[in-house]
N, C-alpha and C positions, 0 to 999 in steps of 0.2 A: 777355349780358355782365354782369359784375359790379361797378358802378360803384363801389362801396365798396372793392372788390380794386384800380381800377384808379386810384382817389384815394391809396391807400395809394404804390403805384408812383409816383403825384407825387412823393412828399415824396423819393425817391430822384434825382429827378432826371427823371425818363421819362417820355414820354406810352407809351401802348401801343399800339402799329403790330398787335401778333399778335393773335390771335382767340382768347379766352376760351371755352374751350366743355369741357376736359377735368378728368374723374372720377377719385372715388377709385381706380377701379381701374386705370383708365387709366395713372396715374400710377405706383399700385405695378407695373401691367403694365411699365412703361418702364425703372425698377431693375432689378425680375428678371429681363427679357429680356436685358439686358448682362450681367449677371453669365452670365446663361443655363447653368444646370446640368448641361441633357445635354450642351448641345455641350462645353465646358469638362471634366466630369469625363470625357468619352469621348477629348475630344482629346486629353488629356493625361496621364491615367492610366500612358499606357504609359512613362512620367519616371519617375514618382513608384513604381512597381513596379521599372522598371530599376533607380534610384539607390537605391532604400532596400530592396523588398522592401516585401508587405504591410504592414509595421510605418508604411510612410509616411503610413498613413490617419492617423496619430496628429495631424501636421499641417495637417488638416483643422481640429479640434478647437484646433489653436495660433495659425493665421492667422482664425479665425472668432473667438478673442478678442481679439485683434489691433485688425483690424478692424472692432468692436463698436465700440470706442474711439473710435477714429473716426468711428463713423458715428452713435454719442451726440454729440457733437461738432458735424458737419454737422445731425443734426438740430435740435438748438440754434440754427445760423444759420440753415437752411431756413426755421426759425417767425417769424422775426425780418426778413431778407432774401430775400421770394419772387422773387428775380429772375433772366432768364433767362443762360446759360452759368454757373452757382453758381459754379465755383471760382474765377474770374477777379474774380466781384464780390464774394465772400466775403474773400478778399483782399484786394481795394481796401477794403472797408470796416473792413476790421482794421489793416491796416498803413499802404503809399501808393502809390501808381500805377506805381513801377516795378518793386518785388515782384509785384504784380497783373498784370503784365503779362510778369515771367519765366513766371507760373504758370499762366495764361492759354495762352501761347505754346507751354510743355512740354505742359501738357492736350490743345492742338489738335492739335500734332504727332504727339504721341501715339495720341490719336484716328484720325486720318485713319492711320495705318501699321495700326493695329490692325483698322479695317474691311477692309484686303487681306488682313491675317493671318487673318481670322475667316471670312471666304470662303472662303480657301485650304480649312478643315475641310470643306467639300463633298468633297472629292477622296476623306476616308476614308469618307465616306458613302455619297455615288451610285453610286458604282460595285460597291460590293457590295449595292444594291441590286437594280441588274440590270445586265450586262456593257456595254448599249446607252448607257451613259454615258462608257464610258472611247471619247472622240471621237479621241483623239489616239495611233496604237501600239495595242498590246494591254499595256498597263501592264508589258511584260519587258524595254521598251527603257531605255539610262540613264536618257533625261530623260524617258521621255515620261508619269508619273506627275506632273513638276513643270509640264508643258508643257501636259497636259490640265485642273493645277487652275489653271492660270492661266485657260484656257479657264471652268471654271465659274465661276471665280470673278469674272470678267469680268461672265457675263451676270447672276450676282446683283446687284453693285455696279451695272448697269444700271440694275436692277429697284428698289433701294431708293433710288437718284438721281432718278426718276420719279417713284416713292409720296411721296417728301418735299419736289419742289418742286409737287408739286398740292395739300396741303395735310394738316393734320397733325390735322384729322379724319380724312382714309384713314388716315394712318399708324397713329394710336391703335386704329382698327378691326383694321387688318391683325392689329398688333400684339397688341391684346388677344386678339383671336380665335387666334393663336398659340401666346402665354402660356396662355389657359385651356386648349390640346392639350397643352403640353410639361408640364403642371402634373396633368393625368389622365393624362397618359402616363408619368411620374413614379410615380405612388403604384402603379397598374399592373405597372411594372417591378419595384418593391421587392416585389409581392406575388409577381410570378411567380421574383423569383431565387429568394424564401424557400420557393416548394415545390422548387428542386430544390439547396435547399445537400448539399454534399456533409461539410461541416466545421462545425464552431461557433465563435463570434466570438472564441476567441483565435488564430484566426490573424493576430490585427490586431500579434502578437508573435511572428511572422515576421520577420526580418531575411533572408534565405537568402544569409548571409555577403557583405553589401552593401557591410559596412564592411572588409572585407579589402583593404589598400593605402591606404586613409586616412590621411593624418597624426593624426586627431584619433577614428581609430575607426570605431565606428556615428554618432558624434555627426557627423562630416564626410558621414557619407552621408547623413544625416537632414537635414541641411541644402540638400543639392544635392536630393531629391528633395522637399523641401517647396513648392519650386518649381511644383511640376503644380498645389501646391493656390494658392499665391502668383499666378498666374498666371490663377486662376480667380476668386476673388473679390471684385473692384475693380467700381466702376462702378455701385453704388446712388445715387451722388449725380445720375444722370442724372435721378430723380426731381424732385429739387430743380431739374436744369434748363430743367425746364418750368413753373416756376413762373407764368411770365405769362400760359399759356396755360389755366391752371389753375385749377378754380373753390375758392374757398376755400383757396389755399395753404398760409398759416397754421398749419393743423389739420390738412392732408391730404398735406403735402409730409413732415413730419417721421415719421408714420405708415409713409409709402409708402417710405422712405430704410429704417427699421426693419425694418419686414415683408419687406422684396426681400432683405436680407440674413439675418434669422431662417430666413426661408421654405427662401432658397438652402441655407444651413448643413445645415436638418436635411435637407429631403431629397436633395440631393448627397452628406449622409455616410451616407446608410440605400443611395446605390446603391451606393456604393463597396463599402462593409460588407458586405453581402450580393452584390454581384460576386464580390467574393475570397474568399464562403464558399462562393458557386455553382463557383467554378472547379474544372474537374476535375483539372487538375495546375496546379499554383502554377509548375514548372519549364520549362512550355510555353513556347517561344522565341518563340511569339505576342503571347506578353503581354507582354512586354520591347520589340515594335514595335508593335501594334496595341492594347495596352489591354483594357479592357472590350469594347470593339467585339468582340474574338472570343470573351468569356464567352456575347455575346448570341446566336451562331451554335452555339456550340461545346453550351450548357449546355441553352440553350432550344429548339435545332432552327431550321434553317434560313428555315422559313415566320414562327413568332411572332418570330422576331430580325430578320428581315428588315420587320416591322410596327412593330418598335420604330427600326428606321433609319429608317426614314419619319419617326417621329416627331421623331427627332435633324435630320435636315434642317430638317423645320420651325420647329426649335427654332435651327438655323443661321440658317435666314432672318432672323426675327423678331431676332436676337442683333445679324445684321451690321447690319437696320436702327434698331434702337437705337441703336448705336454714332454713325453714320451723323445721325442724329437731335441726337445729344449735339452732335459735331461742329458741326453749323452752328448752334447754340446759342453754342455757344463762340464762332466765327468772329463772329455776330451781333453777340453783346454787347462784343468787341474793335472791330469796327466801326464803331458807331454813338458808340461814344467816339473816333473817329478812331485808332486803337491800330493798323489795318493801315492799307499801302498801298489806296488806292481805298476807305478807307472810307465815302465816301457812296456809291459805288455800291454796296458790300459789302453795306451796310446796308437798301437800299431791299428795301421789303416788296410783295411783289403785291396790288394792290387787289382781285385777283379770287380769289385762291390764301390770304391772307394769310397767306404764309409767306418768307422770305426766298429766293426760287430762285434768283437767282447761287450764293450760295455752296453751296448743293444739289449743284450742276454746278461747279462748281469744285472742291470735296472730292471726289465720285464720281470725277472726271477723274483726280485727283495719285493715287487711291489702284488705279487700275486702272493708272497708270504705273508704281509700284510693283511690281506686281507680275509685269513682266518684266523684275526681277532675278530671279524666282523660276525663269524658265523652264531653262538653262544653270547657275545657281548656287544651288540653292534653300540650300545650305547659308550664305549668307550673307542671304539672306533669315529664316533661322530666325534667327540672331542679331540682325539689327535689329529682327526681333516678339520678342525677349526686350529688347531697351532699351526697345521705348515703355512695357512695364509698369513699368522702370526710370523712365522721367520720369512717369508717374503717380503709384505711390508720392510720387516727389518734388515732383511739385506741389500733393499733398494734405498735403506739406510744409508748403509754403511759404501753407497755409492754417491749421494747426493749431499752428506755434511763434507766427505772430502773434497768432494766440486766447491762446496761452499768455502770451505777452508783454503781451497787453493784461487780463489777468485779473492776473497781477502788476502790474501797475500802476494796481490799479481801475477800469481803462476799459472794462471787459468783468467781469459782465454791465451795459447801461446801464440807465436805466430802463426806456426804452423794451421794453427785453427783459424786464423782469420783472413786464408788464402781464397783468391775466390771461385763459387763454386760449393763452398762449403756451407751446413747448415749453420747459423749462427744468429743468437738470441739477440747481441750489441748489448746497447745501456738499458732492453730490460733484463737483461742476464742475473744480475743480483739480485732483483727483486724475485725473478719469478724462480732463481734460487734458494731464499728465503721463506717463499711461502712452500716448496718441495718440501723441505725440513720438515716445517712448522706443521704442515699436515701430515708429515711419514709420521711423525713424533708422536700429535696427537690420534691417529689412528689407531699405530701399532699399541697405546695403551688402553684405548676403547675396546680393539681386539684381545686382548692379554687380560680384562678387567677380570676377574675372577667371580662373573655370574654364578650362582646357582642353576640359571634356566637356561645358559649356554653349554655348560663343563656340566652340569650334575641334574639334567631333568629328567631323568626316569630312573625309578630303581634299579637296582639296589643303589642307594646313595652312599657314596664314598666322600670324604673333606679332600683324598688326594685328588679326586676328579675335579673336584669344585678350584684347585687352586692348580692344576694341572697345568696352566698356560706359564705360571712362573717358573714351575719348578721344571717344565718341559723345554722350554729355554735356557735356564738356567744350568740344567744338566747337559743339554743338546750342546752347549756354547762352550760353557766349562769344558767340559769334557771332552771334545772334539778339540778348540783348542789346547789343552793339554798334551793330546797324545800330537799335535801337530810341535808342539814347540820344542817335547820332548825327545821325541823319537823323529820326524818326518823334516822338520826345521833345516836342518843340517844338509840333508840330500836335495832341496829344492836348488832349481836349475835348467835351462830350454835343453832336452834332450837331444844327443849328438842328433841323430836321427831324422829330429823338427828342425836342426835349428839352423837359419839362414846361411847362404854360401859365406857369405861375407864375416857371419860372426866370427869371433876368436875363438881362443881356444878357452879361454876363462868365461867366456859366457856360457858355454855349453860342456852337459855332463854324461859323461856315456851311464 
């Protein structure tokens, strides 16, 4: 344990309950497995081909600068604030307890919807791996594709509910040992599309008449189909959510924030790039449902595509317990500030595990509930996994206008932040402040836009589905804060428990 790191964590307020023991790689392993590239650019490709045509890759290249923004940004606070659940307490330390706690709240929420959503991706996988997966039907019945990935997605959300309350040494192993498969299977892939492209890289200026019926063109299709890639690359600051558990923070959280999303960016856009050169017909009605996943049968032959599914699974696993991971990080550190209902039990850590297992079992539980909405209706399940990226963006909000707001007003960078050693942006700090905003802004309302072909594309058609992303915000926000301002307001406070030798007695609440 690192008693230097864990003095540090005094001065925040916190004795440290977790177990100090995770590496550099460990760390960047925990970013890139959330972002996780196979699963992501395999799940989803078949969006971003539908709605735009090849030409979608471009937005690859638009949300990876995007989100750079940001994640200069986070890495700034990681270096400064190693503490666990980041966005909650990055928050709190910029703004004040009740912003910190919308954003906390959307994070969590988000999180836990997003581990069933990420599971569900088993369903494209296993079963063209070998038929012996499809448990449920012979996949021709209506539901029995949504009914059997409920089924998988059941016994993963198991599996990663188990690895993470026994402790988060396993997990870092699983995990890393995961990441360094999807990460050779990765460069693998990009080597084997490029012996069999069929075309050369300007088909990335393909449209195949996407933008026909648009109000605004190709420009409205390019927008709906950015989405596959919007949708993929969030979730580097889980790095940073491990801060406590983490040797050297400091130095290694803002590194590991960088690198999971550099890493992600180039080689997610070399498979996409070279998917769509591989492909034998660009018109194939496959690729408009299933994506790359049928470039890898179609281009590579059934045996090495079927090795590279393997890989994709594993790279699922690894992704959903990341997710999984972040989750009770968050849950944690709301916690032990009394922020939830039953936060001192929320909060108690295993003395043998040390890791928090209630809420391990708790997120597993809501997020396996979840997913039988999918079984009967998956089509309004695909709309609620398009809101929670919806309150992501938005709660890396409500971490990046306060940065802004406290850099306009001198309070940001402090000194403390410009000791050296530390990650720190200088005089581009405001600009690339600036532009964090201006694109969390303009995303989170591209994602929220109230498509029909996002919220409402298959029957039965509902106006609530279609308007789903306001109203799913609207209530999720309202109402969460509500019952926080109402009822929970009052009792927040660092739990006698957590909270540093040194604090008083007014800082801390039994």
């Amino acid at each position: 344990m690192s008693t230097a790191d864990d003095a540090e964590l005094n001065e925040f307020g916190y004795s440290n309950k977790l177990k100090r023991s995770l590496g550099s790689f460990h760390t960047f392993a925990a970013g890139i497995s959330y972002i996780s590239i196979l699963t992501g650019t395999f799940q989803l490709s078949y969006l971003g081909i539908a709605e735009g045509g090849p030409a979608y890759w471009w937005s690859w290249l638009m949300v990876f600068g995007g989100q750079l923004m940001v994640a200069l940004c986070f890495s700034e606070l990681a270096s400064n604030f190693p503490v666990a659940g980041a966005i909650y307490n990055w928050s709190k330390r910029l703004s004040n307890p009740h912003v910190a706690w919308l954003a906390g709240w959307m994070m969590l929420v988000a999180s836990i919807v997003s581990i069933s959503a990420t599971a569900l991706a088993y369903q494209r996988t296993l079963p063209q791996i070998d038929p012996i997966f499809q448990f449920i039907g012979n996949g021709k019945g209506t539901y029995d594709d949504a009914a059997n990935a409920v089924l998988l997605a059941t016994v993963l959300i198991v599996f990663t509910t188990v690895v993470n309350a026994v402790g988060v040494r396993l997990m870092a192993r699983i995990n890393s040992t995961g990441v360094f498969i999807e990460l050779v299977a990765a460069v693998l892939l990009i080597i084997a599309l490029a012996t069999v492209m069929t075309r050369g890289p300007g088909v990335v200026t393909e449209t195949l008449g996407t933008g026909a019926g648009h109000t605004w063109g190709y420009l409205g299709a390019f927008l709906v189909a950015s989405l596959a890639s919007s949708y993929v690359m969030y979730g580097f600051d889980t790095a940073a959510s491990l801060g406590e558990e983490s040797l050297n923070p400091r130095k290694n959280a803002p590194q590991a924030v960088l690198r999971a999303l550099v890493g992600s960016f180039i080689l997610g856009g070399l498979i996409i790039l070279f998917g769509l050169m591989a492909a034998r017909n660009l018109n194939a009605p496959q690729l408009k449902t299933d994506g790359l996943q049928f470039v890898l049968t179609d281009a590579l032959g059934p045996a090495i595509g079927r090795a590279f599914l393997i890989a994709i699974a594993i790279a699922i696993t690894v992704c959903v317990l990341a997710v999984h991971t972040a989750a009770i990080r968050i849950a944690f550190a709301m916690a032990r500030d009394n922020c939830l209902p039953g936060g001192s039990v929320l909060a108690r850590v295993s003395p043998r595990f040390h890791t928090p297992v209630l809420p391990s079992i708790i997120i597993g539980a809501i997020a396996v509930l979840l997913l039988v909405v999918n079984i009967n209706q998956p089509q309004i399940f695909s709309a609620v996994t398009s809101l929670a990226v919806v309150l992501i963006y938005v709660s890396y909000l409500l971490v990046t206008i306060p940065m802004l707001v406290a850099r306009l007003r001198g309070r940001w960078p402090t000194a403390n932040a410009q000791q050296a050693g530390r990650f720190r942006l200088g005089k581009f700090g405001l600009p690339v402040n600036i532009l964090a905003v201006l694109w969390g802004i303009g995303m989170s309302v591209n994602l929220a836009w109230p498509r029909k072909d996002i919220y409402n594309a298959t029957p039965p058609f509902h106006w609530y589905l279609q308007w789903s992303s306001v109203l799913f915000v609207v209530v999720l926000a309202g109402g969460g804060f509500a019952y926080y301002w109402f009822v929970q307001r009052s009792r927040v406070g660092i739990l006698a428990d957590h909270a540093a030798v040194k604090a008083t007695e007014g800082e801390a609440v039994s």
